[in-house]
C-alpha positions in Angstrom: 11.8 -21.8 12.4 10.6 -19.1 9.7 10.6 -17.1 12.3 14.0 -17.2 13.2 15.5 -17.7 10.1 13.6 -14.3 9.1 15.4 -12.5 11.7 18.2 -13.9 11.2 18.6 -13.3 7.7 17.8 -9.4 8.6 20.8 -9.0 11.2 23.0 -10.2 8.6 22.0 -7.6 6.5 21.9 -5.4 8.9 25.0 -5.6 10.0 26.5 -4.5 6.4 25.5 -0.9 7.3 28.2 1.3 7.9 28.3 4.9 9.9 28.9 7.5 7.6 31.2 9.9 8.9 31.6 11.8 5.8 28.5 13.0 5.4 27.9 16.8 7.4 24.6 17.8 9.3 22.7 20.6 10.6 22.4 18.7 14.0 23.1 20.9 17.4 25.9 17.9 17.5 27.2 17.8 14.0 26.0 14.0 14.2 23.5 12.5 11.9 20.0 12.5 13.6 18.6 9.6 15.5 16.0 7.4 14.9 13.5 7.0 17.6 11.1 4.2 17.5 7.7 4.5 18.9 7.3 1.7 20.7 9.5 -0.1 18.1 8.3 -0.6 14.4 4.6 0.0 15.2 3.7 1.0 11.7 3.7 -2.9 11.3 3.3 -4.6 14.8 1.2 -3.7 17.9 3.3 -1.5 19.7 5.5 -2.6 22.2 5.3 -6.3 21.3 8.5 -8.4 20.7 8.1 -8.5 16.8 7.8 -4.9 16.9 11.4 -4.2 19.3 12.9 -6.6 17.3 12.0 -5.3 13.5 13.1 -2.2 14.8 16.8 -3.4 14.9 16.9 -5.5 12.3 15.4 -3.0 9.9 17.1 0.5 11.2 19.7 2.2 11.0 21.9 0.5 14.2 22.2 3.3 16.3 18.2 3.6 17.0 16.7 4.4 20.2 13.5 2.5 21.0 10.7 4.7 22.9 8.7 2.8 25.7 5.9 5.1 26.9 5.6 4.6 30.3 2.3 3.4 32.3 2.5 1.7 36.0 -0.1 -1.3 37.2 -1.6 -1.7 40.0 1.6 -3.5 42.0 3.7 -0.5 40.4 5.4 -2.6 37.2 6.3 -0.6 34.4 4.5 -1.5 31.3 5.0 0.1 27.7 1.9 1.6 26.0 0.7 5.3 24.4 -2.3 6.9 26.1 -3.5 6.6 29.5 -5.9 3.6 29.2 -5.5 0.1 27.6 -8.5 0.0 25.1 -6.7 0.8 22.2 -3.9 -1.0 22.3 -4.9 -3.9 24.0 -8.2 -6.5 23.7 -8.7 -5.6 27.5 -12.2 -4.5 26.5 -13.3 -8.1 25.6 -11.5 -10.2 28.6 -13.0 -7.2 30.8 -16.3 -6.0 29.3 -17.6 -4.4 32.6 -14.8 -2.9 34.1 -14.4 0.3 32.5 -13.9 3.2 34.4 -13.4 6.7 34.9 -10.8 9.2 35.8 -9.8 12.9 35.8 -6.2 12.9 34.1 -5.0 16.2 33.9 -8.3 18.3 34.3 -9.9 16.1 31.2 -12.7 13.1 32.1 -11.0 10.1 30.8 -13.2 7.1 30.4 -11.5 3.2 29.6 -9.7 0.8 30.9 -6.4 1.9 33.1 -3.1 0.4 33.8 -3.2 0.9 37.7 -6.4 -0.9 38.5 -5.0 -4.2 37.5 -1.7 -6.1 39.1 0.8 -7.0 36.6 -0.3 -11.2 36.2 -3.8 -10.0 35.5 -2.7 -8.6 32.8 0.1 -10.5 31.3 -1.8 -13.6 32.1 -5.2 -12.2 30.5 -4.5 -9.4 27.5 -2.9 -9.3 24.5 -1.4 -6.6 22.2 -3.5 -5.5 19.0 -3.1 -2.7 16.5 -4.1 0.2 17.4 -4.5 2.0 13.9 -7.1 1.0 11.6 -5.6 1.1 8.2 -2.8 -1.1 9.7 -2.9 -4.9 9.7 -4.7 -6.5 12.3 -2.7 -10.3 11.4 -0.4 -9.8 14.2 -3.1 -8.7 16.9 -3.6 -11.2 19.9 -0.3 -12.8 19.4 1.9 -10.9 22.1 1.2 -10.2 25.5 2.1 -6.3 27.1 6.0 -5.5 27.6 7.2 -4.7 30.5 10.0 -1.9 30.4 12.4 -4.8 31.0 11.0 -6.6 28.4 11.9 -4.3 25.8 15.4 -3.7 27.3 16.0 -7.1 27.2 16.4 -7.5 23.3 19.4 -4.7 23.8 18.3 -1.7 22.1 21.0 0.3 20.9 19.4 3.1 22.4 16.6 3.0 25.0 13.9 6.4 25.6 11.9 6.5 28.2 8.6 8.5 28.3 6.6 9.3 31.0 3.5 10.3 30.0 1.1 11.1 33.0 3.3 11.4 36.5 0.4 14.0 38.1 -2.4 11.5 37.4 -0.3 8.2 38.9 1.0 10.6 41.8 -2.3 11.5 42.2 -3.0 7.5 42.8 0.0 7.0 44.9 2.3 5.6 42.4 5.7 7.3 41.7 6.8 7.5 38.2 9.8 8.9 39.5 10.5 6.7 42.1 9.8 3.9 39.4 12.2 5.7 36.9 15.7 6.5 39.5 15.0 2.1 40.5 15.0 1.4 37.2 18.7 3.8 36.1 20.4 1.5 38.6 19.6 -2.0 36.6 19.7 -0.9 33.5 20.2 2.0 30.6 18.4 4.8 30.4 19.8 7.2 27.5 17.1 9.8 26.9 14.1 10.3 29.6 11.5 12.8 28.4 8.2 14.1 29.7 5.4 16.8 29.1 5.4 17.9 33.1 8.1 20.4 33.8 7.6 19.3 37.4 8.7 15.6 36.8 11.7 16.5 34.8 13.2 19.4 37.9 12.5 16.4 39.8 15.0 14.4 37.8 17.6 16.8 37.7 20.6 16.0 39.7 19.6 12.1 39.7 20.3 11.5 36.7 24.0 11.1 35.1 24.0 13.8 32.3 26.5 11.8 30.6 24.9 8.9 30.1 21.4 10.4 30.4 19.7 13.0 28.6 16.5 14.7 30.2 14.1 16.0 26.9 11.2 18.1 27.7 7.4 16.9 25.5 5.5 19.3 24.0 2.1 18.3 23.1 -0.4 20.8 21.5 0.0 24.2 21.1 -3.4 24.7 23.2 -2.8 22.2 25.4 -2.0 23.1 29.3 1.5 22.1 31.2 0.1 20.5 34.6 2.6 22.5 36.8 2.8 25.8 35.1 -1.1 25.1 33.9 0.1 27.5 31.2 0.3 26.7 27.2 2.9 24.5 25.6 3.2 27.0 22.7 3.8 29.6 25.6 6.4 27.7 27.2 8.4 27.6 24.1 8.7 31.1 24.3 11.1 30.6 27.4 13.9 28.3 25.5 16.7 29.7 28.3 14.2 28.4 30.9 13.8 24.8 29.4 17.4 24.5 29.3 17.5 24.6 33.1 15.8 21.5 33.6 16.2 19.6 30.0 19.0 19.3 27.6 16.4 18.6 24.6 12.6 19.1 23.6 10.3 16.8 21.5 7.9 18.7 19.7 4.9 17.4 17.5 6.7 18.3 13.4 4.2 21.1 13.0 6.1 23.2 15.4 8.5 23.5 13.2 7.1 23.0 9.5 3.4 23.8 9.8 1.2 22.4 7.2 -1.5 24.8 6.4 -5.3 24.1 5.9 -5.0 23.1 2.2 -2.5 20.9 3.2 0.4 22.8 1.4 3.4 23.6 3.7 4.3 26.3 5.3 6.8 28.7 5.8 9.3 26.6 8.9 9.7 28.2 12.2 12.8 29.3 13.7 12.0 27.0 16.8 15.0 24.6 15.7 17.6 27.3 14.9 16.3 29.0 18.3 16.9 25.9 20.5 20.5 25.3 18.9 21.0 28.7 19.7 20.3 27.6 23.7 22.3 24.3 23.3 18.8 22.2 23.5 18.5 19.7 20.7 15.2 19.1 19.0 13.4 15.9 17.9 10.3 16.2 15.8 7.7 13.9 16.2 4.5 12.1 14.6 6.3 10.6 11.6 4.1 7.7 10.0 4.1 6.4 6.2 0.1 6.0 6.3 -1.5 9.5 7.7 -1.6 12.0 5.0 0.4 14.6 5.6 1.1 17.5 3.2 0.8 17.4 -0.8 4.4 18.5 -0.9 5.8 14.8 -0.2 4.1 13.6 -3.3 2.5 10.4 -0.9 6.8 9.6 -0.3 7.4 9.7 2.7 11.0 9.5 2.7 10.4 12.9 1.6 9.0 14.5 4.8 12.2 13.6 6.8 13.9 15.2 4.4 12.1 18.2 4.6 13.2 17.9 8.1 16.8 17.0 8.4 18.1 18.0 4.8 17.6 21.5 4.2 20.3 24.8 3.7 18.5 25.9 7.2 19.2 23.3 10.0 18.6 19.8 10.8 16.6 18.6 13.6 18.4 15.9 16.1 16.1 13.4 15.7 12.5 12.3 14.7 10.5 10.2 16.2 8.8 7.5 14.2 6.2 4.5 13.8 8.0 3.6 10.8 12.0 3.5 12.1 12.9 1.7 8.4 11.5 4.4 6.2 13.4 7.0 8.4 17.1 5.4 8.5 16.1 5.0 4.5 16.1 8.9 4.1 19.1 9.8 7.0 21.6 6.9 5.6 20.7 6.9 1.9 19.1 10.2 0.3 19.8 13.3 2.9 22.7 15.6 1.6 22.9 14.1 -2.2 21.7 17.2 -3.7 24.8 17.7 -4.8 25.9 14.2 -6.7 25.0 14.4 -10.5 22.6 11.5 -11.3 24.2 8.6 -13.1 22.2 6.9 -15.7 20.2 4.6 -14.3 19.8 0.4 -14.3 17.0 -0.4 -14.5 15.2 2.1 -16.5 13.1 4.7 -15.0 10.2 4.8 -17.8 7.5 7.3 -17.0 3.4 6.6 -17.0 2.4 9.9 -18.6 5.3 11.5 -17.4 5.1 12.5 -13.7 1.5 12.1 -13.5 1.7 11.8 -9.9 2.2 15.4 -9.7 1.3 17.0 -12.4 -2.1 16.3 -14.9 -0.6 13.8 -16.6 0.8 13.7 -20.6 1.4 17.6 -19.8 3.9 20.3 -20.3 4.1 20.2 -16.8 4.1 16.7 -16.5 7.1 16.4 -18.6 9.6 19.0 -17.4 9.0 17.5 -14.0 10.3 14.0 -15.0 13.1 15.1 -16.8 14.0 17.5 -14.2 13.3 14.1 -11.6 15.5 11.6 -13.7 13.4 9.6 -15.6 15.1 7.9 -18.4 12.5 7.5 -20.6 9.2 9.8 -20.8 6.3 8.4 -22.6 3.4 9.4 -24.8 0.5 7.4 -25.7 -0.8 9.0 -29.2 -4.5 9.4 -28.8 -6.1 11.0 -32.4 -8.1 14.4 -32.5 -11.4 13.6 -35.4 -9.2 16.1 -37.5 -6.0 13.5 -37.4 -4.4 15.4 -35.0 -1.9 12.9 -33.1 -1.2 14.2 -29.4 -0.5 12.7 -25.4 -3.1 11.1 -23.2 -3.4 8.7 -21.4 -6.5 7.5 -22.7 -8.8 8.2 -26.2 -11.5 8.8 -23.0 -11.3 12.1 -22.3 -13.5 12.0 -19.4 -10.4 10.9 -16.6 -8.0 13.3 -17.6 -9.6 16.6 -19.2 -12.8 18.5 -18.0 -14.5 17.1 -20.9 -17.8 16.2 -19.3 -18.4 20.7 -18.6 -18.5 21.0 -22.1 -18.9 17.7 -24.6 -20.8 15.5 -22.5 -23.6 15.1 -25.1 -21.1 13.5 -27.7 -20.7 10.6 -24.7 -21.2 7.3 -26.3 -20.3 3.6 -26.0 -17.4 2.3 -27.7 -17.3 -1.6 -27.0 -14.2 -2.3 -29.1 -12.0 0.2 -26.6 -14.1 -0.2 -23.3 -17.7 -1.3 -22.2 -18.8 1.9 -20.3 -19.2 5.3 -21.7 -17.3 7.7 -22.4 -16.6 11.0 -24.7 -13.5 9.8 -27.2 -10.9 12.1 -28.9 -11.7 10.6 -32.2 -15.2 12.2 -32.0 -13.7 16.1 -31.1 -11.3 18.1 -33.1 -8.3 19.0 -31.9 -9.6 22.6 -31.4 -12.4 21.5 -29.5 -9.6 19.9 -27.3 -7.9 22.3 -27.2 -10.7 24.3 -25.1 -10.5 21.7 -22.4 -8.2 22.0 -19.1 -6.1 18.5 -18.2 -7.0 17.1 -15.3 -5.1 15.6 -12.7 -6.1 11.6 -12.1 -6.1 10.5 -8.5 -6.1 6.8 -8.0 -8.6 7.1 -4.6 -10.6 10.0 -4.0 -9.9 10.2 -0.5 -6.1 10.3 -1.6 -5.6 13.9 -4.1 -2.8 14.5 -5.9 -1.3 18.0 -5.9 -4.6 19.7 -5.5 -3.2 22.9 -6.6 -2.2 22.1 -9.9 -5.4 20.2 -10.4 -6.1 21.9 -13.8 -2.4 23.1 -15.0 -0.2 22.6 -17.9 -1.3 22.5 -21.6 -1.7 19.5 -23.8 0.2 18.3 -25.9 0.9 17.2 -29.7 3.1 13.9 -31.1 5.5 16.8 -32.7 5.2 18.7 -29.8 6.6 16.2 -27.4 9.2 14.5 -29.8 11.0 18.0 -30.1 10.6 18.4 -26.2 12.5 15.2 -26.0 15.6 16.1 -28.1 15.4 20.0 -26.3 15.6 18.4 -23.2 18.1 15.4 -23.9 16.0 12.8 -22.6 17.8 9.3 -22.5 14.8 8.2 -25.0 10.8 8.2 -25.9 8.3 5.4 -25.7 5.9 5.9 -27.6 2.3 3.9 -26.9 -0.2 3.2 -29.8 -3.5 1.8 -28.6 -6.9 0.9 -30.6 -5.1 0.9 -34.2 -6.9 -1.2 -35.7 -10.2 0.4 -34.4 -8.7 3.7 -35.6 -8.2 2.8 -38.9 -11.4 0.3 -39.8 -14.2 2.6 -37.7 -12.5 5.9 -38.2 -10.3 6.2 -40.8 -7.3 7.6 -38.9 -4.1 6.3 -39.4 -2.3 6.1 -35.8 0.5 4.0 -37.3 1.2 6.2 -40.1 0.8 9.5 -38.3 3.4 8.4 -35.6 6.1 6.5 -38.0 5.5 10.3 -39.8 6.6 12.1 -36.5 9.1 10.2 -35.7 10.3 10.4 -39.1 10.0 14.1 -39.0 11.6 14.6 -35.9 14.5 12.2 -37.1 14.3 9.7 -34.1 14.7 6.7 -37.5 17.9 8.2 -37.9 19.8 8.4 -34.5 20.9 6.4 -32.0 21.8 8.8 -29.4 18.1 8.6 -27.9 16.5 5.5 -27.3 13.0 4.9 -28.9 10.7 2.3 -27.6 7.8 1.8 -29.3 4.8 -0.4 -27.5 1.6 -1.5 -27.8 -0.7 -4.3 -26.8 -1.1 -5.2 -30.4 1.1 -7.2 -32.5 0.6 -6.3 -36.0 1.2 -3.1 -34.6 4.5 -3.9 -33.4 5.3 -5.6 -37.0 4.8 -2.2 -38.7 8.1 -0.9 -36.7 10.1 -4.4 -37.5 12.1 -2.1 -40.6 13.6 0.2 -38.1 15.9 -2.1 -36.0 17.0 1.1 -33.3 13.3 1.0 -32.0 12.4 -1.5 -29.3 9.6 -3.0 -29.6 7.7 -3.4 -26.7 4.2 -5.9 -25.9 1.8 -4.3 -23.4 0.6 -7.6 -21.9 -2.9 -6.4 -19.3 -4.0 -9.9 -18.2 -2.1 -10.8 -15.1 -0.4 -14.6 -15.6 1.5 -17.2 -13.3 4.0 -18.0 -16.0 5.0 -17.7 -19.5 5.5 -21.1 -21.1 8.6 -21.2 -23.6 6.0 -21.6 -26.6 4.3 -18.2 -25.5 7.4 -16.8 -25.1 9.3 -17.5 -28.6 5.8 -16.5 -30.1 6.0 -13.2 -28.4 10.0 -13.1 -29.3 8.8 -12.7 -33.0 7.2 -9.4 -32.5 8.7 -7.5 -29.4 12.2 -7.1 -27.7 10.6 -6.3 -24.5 7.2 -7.0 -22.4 5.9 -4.7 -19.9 3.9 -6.5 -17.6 2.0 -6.1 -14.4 3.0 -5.9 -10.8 0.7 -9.0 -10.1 2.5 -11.3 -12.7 5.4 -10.8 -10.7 4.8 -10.7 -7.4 1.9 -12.7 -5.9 -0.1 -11.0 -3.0 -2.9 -11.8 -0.8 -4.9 -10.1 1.3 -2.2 -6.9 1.1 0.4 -9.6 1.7 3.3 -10.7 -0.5 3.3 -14.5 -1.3 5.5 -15.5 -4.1 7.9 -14.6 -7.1 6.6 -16.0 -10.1 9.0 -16.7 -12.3 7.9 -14.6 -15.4 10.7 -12.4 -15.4 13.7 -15.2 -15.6 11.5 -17.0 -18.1 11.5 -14.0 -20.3 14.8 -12.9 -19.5 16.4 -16.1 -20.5 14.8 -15.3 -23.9 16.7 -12.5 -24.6 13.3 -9.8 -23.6 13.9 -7.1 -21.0 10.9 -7.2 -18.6 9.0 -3.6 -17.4 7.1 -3.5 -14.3 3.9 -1.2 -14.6 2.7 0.5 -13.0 4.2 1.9 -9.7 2.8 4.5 -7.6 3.5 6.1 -4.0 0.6 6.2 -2.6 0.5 3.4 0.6 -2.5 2.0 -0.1 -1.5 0.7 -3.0 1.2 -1.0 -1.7 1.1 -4.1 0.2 1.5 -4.4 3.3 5.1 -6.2 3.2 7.1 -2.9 1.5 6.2 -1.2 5.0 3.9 1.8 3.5 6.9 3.0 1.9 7.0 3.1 -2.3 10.9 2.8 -2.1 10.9 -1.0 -0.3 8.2 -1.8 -3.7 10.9 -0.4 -5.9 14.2 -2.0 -4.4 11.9 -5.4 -4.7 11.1 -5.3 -8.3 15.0 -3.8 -8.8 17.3 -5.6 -6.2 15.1 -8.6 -5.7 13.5 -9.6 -8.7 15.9 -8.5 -11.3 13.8 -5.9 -14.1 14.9 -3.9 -17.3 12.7 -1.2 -15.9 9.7 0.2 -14.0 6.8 2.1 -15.4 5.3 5.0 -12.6 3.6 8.0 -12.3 6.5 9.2 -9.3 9.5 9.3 -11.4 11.4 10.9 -8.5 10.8 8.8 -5.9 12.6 5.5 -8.5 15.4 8.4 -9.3 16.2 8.7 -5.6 16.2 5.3 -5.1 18.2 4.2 -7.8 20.7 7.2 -8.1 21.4 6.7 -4.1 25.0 5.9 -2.8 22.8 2.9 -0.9 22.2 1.7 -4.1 25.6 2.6 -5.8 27.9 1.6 -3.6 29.3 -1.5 -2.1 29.6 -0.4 1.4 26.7 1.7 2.0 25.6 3.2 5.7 21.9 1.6 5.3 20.4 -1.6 3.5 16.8 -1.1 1.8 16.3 -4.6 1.4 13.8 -6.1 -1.2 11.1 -8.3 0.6 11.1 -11.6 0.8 7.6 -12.9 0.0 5.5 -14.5 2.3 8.2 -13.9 5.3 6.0 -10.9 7.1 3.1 -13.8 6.2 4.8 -16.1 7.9 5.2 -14.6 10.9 1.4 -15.1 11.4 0.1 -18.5 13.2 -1.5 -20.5 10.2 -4.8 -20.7 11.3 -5.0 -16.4 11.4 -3.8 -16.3 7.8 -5.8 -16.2 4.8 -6.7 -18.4 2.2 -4.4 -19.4 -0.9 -5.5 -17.8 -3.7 -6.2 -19.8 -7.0 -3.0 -19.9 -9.3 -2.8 -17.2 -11.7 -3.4 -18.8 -15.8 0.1 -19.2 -17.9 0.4 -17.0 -20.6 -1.1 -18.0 -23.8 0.1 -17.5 -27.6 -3.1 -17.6 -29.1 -4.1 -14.7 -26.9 -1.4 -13.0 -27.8 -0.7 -12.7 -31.7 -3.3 -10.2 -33.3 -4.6 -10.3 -36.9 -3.1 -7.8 -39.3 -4.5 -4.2 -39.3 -7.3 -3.4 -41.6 -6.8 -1.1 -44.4 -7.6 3.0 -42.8 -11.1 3.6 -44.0 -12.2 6.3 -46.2 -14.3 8.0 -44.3 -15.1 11.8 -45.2 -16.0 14.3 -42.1 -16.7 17.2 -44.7 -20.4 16.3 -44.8 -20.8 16.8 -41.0 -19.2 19.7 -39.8 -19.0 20.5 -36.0 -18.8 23.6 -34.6 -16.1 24.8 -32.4 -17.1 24.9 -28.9 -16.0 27.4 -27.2 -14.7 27.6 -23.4 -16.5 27.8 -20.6 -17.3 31.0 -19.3 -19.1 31.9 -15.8 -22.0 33.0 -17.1 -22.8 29.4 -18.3 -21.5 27.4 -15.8 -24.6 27.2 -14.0 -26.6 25.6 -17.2 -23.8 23.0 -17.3 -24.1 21.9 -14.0 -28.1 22.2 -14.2 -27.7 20.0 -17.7 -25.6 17.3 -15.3 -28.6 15.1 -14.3 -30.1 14.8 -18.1 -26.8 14.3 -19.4 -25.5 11.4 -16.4 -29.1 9.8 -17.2 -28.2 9.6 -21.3 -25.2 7.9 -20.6 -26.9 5.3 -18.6 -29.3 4.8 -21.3 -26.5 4.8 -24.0 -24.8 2.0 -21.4 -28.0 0.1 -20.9 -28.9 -0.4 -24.5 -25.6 -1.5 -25.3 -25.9 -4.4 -23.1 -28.8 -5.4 -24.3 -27.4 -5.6 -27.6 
């Protein structure tokens, strides 16, 4: 029954989706360019299974072609599955431990499990489909036996590819692909038929109805040999006018035509798609997936890379092929050809996390000007104080995540329980010209996941005063402005973070505006209290802990000090395992209290996303917007939430693609019970008397004269070596600093 219901629900909205005709493209048809599933939504299911077919056309755009790669069993039934062999895709390996074989397959030993050596009811009656990509979910493996070619036609596709992958080797074994392929055009439809053998597709010319059938010639490595020319692919494609004879399209892997280089920057595109238009033969690109890394240029969207494809001054390709069919009918029917429309402001509020800190080091120059220039409504500074009182934007009063502090200061390391148990080299201990001689650095949230490489080390930091006049230059919508450790500050330091921002903003005369808006938060209450005189700020409670609920006493308490909470993506959405399970109901409770709720903190990288929003940052965002209902989202990509929100999908009320918000535990429930994991314990409700702080301490006297410290200077080469030679001492210091406060 969830089952159904879940599809159900899908079609319906689904079938809102209208075809834009309005819209022009780059296409060798002037059409928008098609979606091709491989093997249906295969990002999420094991390919070819029924969940996958049918996700594909409740989730696309409905003009989608579904791709079944074609392999033939030993009674000659067509079958849909990549590769030559099964033990990828399928758990053939277990039910048939002994049985593996090999074969020569186009010049290359093959060694596995193959189609033709078993009859169709072995297999239906014996194997089952599983994911064939690690990073992928395996909840959905063992659940769906192999699809035959009927099978997949069955559901009605709007659009149905064929792909025959290996015709020499299964001719070589006495089974005709071809044969197979002109049976199967007379029961049912066939629109595109590719293949990397020139000799299949001269074989099909003349038997197939160009009208209804379009025959598209696969291009697989550039180094890899054509069996009946046995000469290069990238060769071949120097003879367009002689592909055309025998193909009205080509399907080439997307670095044909934007090649990514070694650092994993693009490169200059290729003229291969203006080249083929020129001959009348479309192109499709292919090897489009939301979780393989692809080039630092998307920024980890990957609504981005089709873009990159289909939405440039230069040309369009006619298609792309896809294991992800949602995330591409997101960027053809939503964001391609807006460049043009002027952003509106937007609702929710796009509130950046150190500026665009995805991109650039964040709390930068850089970082700045790129989320202004990206949309973001509100950029943000959290005020971190230099020894000398300096107030300026960082992240955190650590300087050991986002500057190269540790080359140069890593003897002033120490522990600092009140702000964080490990150790760590804090701003309060450097002047602000001994900060100055750093470099930002650029955070990554993984390490096997980089962010703009390149610009690892760019931009400058920047002061308080510095970023508030950035903020009127640039006519930013409004500032928040974050104040952390105050009262630490002011007992243990004597450094007035209150007074020095209520200065600047004083200075800069945000108190006496009310063109931009000023948020001020902080995790502290009595901080919040000292900004109660100016009513044009909004107040705003950092709330860390993740909670199940906020109980109406918690809720009036926190009413006293703050307008608005911002609040984790946990407390909002429940997830287990990488898998959505609930809505809490957080938001509404605060809501109905008259405080505007911000999310915190999204990011686009996919493996911080579960596995319901499809790999694909935009699905999180419509959730927390569309589904749930927020005042605003905190990230590090304000672009990617720009696109989103400023998009005629999301603006209008008839748009030409859905992204819909997830419902929770529906991809969960597709699961049998007994393959699904384990409820998780209930999250605790939110608590007043962990909420409401004691006032601020009086700021300390406390008189640096009597311990100067010299400047250091910066780094040249000819010490770098002794830095990195001082590494092991230094790394062993902190462990001792670390170790000694534990025992105290």
């Amino acid at each position: 029954m969830i089952r159904c219901l879940f599809f159900i629900s899908l079609l319906i909205h689904s079938a809102l989706g209208q075809n834009s005709t309005a819209k022009k493209w780059l296409t060798l048809s002037g059409k928008r360019p098609l979606v091709i599933a491989r093997g249906g939504f295969t990002g999420m299911f094991p390919e070819s299974s029924s969940f996958a077919n049918q996700m594909t056309q409740t989730l696309s755009l409905p003009d989608t072609a579904t791709l079944c790669n074609l392999q033939l069993t030993k009674d000659g039934i067509g079958i849909c599955l990549s590769g030559v062999t099964l033990d990828n895709s399928t758990n053939i390996n277990l039910v048939f431990p002994k049985e593996k074989k090999n074969y020569t397959v186009n010049g290359k030993e093959v060694s596995g499990w193959f189609s033709l050596d078993y009859t169709s009811d072995q297999l239906f009656n014996n194997i089952s489909l599983v994911q064939n990509v690690l990073s992928r979910s395996s909840m959905f493996d063992s659940l769906a036996p192999v699809s035959t070619v009927e099978d997949v036609t069955g559901i009605k596709p709007a659009q149905f590819w064929l792909n025959v992958q290996y015709d020499t080797f299964y001719t070589q074994h006495k089974h005709s692909p071809a044969t197979f392929v002109q049976r199967a055009l007379r029961f049912i439809g066939i629109n595109y038929i590719s293949s990397p053998e020139i000799g299949f597709l001269k074989s099909m010319v003349g038997k197939v109805n160009k009208v209804k059938t379009k025959l598209i010639f696969q291009v697989l490595g550039a180094d890899e040999i054509e069996p009946t020319t046995n000469k290069k692919y990238s060769s071949l494609l120097e003879d367009l006018a002689s592909i055309k004879s025998y193909a009205s399209g080509i399907l080439v892997p997307k670095e044909y035509i934007l090649p990514v280089k070694a650092d994993k920057y693009l490169g200059a595109p290729t003229t291969l798609v203006s080249d083929a238009h020129k001959q009348g033969l479309e192109v499709y690109a292919s090897g489009f997936s939301n979780d393989l890394i692809s080039s630092y240029n998307y920024s980890y969207d990957p609504s981005q890379e089709y873009l990159h494809f289909i939405d440039n001054s230069q040309f369009s390709v006619d298609g792309v092929l896809t294991d992800f069919p949602p995330t591409a009918s997101e960027a053809i029917g939503c964001f391609a050809n807006n460049k043009q429309v002027k952003p509106a402001k937007g609702n929710p509020l796009i509130i950046t996390k150190n500026g665009a800190s995805g991109i650039y080091p964040g709390a930068t120059d850089l970082a700045y000007q790129r989320a202004v220039d990206d949309g973001a409504d509100i950029i943000d500074c959290s005020v971190q104080m230099s020894k000398d009182g300096v107030a300026f934007c960082l992240d955190s009063a650590d300087l050991m995540g986002a500057t190269t502090v540790i080359t140069s200061f890593i003897s002033r390391s120490t522990v600092v329980q009140e702000i964080q148990p490990n150790a760590g080299v804090f701003s309060f201990d450097l002047t602000w010209s001994e900060i100055q001689t750093l470099k930002p650095q650029i955070t990554t949230v993984f390490k096997d996941f980089p962010r703009n490489p390149a610009y690892k080390n760019s931009g400058k930091f920047v002061t308080l005063a510095e970023f508030l006049e950035f903020a009127k230059a640039k006519g930013a919508s409004g500032i928040l402005i974050n104040i952390q450790n105050a009262a630490y500050l002011a007992s243990k330091k004597g450094l007035d973070i209150v007074g020095s921002v209520t200065t600047a903003l004083s200075n800069a005369t945000f108190d006496k505006q009310s063109t931009q808006s000023v948020l001020i938060q902080s995790d502290d209450t009595s901080v919040l209290s000292k900004f109660k005189s100016v009513p044009a700020y909004q107040r705003v409670l950092y709330i860390e802990d993740k909670v199940g609920d906020a109980p109406k006493q918690s809720v009036e308490e926190i009413k006293k000090y703050a307008d608005a909470v911002a609040i984790t993506r946990a407390t909002i959405i429940e997830v287990t395992d990488y898998f959505t399970t609930d809505f809490t109901s957080v938001v509404e409770e605060f809501q109905k209290a008259n405080i505007s709720v911000y999310v915190y903190v999204l990011r686009n990288e996919y493996i911080t996303l579960a596995f319901d929003y499809f790999s694909d940052p935009i699905v999180e965002i419509a959730t927390f917007v569309t589904g749930i209902g927020v005042d605003g989202i905190i990230t590090e990509f304000p672009g990617t939430a720009s696109n989103y929100i400023r998009s005629p999908c999301t603006n209008t009320d008839k748009p030409e693609y859905n992204i819909l918000p997830v419902a929770p535990g529906s991809l969960l429930g597709l699961a049998p019970p007994e393959v699904q994991p384990p409820a998780e314990a209930p999250l605790p409700p939110l608590d007043s008397a962990d909420v409401v702080d004691p006032p601020l301490p009086p700021v300390a006297n406390i008189s640096t004269a009597s311990s100067p410290v010299a400047e250091a200077p910066p780094p040249s080469a000819s010490i770098s070596f002794a830095n990195v030679a001082k590494m092991d001492l230094s790394l062993m210091a902190i462990m001792v600093l670390s170790l000694l406060s534990m025992l105290n």
